[in-house]
N, C-alpha and C positions, 0 to 999 in steps of 0.2 A: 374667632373664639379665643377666649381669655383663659388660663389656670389661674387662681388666686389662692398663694398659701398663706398667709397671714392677713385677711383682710379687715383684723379687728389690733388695734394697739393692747402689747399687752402691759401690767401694771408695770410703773414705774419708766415704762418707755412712750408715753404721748405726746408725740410731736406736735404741734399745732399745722403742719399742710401734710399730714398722714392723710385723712378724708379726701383732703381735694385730689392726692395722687390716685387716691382707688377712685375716686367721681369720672377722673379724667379715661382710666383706662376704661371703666365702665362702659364712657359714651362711646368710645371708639371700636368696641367691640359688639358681634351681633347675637353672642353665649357665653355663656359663663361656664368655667367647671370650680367646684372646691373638690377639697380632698378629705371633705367627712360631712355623714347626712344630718349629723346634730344643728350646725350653724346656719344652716340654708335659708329658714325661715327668718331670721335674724338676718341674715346678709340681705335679703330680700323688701327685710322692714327695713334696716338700715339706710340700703343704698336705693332705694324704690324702683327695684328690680322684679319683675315678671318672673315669679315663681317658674313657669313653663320653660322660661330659656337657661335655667339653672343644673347642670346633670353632675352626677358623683361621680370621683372616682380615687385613688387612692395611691399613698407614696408607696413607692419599693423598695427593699432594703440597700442600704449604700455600700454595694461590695465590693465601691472599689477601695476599701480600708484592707482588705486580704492580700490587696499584693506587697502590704507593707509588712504583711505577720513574719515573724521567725520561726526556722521550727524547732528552735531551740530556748526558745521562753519557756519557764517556768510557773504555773500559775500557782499565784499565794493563798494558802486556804484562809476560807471565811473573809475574802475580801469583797467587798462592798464599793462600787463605782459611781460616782457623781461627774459627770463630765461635760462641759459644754461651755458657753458664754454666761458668765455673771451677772446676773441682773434680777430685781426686785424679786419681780414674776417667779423668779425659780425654787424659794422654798427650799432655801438651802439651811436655813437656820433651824424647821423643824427638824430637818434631818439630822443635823447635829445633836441636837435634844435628844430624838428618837434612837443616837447610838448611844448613850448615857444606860438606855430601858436594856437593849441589845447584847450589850457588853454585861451586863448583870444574868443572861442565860448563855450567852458563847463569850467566855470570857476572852477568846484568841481575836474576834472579831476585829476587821479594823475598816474604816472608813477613806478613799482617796477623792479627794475634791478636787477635779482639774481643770481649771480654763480661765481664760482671760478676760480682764474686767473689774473693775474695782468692786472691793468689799463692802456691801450696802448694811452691813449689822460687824459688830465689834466679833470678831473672830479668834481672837488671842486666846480667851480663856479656853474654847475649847480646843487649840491649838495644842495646849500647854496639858492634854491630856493625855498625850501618850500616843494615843491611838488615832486620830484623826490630822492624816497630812494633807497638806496644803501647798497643790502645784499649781501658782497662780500668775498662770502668763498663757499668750496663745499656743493652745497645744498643736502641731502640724500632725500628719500622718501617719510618720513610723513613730512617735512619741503616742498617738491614741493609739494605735493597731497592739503596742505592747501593753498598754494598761487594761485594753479589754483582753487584751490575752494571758494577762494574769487575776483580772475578776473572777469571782464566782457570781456578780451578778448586780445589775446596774440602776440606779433610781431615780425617779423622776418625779421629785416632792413640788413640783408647778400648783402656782397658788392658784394662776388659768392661764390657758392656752388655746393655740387651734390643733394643729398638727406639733410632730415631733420630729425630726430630723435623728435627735439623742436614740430614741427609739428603732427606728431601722438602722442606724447605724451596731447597734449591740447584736440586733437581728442578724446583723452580715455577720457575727461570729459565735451565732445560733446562744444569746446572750441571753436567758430570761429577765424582764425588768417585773419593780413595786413601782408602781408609777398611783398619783393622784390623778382619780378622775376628774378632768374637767376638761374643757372644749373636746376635742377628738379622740382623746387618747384613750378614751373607754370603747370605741371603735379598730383601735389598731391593735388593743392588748384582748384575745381572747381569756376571759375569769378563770384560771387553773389550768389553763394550757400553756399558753404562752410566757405567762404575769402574773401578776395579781393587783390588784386595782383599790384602794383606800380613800377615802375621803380627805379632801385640801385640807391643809393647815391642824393636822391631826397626830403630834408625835407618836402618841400610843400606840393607832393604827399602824403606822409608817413601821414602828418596832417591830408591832408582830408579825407584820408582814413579814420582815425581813428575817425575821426569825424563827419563822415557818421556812422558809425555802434552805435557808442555813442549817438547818437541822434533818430537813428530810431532802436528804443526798438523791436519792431515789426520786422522786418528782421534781427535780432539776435536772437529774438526767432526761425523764420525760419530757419535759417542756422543751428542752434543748433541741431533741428528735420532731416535736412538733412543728418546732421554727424552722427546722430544715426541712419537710416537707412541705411546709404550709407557704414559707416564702419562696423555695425555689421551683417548685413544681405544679404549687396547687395555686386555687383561685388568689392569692394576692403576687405569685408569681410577676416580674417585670411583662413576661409574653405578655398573660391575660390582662395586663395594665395597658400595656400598647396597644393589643387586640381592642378594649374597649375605647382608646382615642381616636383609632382609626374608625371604628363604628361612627363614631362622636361626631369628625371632621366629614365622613362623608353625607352625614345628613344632613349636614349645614349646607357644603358644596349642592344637593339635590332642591335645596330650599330658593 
């Protein structure tokens, strides 16, 4: 049995022997799992996969980011998180748009763009605003552990995707995200609990997201406490993640 987290290229990254790497593990393998129920059918049309050998299941937050936290950080109000590898896909440019809208209702507001990769759109000018920094190399572990731990909350403007990594990683420091729906992420971010979820390539959206949670203190506290029970305790807990591979492998083993 196979996990497959990225089994679709996303924009801007199509390699020409992407396909044949996933063809390859396909044949080698006697089940599949992904890690959201959105793409299945698609993986299935794709790869001409047996819907039946296909089972869900799902990432867990990446907590090993907390042994890097201090307890002596600082978190900066009304800061706004972008963090991860650079590339097409990521919709970083709405973002910058959408703190333009932002900054016209939280005028303290400020946007941190972090990660390594080169800059696929002209970034200068909104550089050159004031409020949008730009730390652009690979970020390691006590360098993220401290940027989420001085957010008020982290965004994931992806033009599409499958799963997020970005995402459970903010989770591990009970982080609520504005993330765009598209491939899984509308499956990882519970609507008003967790997140809140907006449509790709949509500044507007993306603003008021952000400035809905930025404003109502009070339902970021909430969402905070939901992450902490929802990820460490309750059904997307790592246990019940384990519990369900084990389930997983031993039915394959009984086949």
């Amino acid at each position: 049995m196979t996990t497959f987290h990225d089994p679709f290229p996303h924009t801007g990254e199509e390699r020409g022997n992407y396909r044949r790497r996933y063809e390859s593990a396909i044949k080698g393998s006697n089940g599949y799992v992904l890690l959201n129920e959105k793409q299945k059918l698609q993986f299935c049309e794709t790869y001409n996969v047996n819907l039946a050998k296909v089972l869900i299941n799902r990432l867990g937050i990446y907590d090993i980011v907390r042994t890097f936290v201090k307890s002596d950080t600082k978190p900066l109000p009304n800061n706004v998180l972008f963090f991860g590898r650079i590339s097409p896909y990521k919709g970083i440019e709405y973002l910058c748009e959408a703190m333009r809208i932002v900054r016209q209702v939280v005028p303290d507001a400020i946007l941190t763009i972090a990660g390594g990769g080169k800059m696929y759109f002209d970034i200068e000018p909104y550089k050159q605003l004031g409020y949008i920094e730009v730390i652009n190399h690979y970020v390691g572990m006590e360098e993220l552990a401290e940027l989420l731990s001085r957010c008020t909350l982290s965004v994931c403007p992806y033009t599409d995707a499958t799963q997020s990594g970005v995402i459970m990683t903010s989770f591990s420091l009970c982080k609520p995200i504005v993330a765009t729906n598209v491939g899984g992420l509308g499956e990882m971010i519970d609507e008003g609990k967790s997140g809140l979820l907006v449509p790709p390539k949509d500044s507007k959206a993306l603003a008021d997201a952000i400035i809905e949670l930025l404003i109502d203190k009070k339902k970021l506290t909430n969402m905070s406490e939901y992450i902490r029970q929802e990820y460490e305790q309750g059904d997307r807990s790592w246990n019940a993640i384990a519990d369900k591979y084990i389930d997983y492998y031993t039915k394959i083993l009984e086949l």
